[in-house]
N, C-alpha and C positions, 0 to 999 in steps of 0.2 A: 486342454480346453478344446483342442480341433475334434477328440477324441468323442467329448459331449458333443458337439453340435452334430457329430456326423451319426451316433448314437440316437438324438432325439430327432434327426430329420433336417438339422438346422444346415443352411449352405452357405460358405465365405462369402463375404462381400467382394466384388469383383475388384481390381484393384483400380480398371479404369474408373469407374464409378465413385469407388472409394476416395482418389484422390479428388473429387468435383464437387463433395458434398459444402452445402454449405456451414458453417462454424456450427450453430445451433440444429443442423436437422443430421434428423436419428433411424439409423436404419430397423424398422420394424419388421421385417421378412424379406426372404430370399428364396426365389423358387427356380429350379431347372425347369426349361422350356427346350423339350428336346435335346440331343445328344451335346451341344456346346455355350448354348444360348441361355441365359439368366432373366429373369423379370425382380427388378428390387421396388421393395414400396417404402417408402421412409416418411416421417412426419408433415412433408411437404409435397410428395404426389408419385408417381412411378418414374424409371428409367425401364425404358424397352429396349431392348435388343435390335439391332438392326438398321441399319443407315436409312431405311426407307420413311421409317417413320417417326416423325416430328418431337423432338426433344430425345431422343435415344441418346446413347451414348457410345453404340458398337458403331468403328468405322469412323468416331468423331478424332 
């Protein structure tokens, strides 16, 4: 399966993120942002990268 997603362009869910989600929401994309950085968008809104900015989850 890693095989496909990395094929079609698809990126893992990060595992800090992945552990936070809540029961019902669904991760709908995952983008590289620069060399280590992820932006995830799920049925309930985004998780940004980076301690600086409000609801992230890098650095939480």
């Amino acid at each position: 399966m890693r095989f496909l997603r990395k094929l079609f362009g698809r990126e893992d869910v990060p595992a800090d993120v992945a552990g936070r989600l809540a029961a019902d929401e669904r991760v709908l994309a995952v983008a590289a942002m620069g060399d280590d950085d992820q932006l995830v968008v799920t049925s309930l809104g985004l998780w940004l990268p980076g301690p600086e900015v409000p609801g992230s989850w890098a650095g939480t």
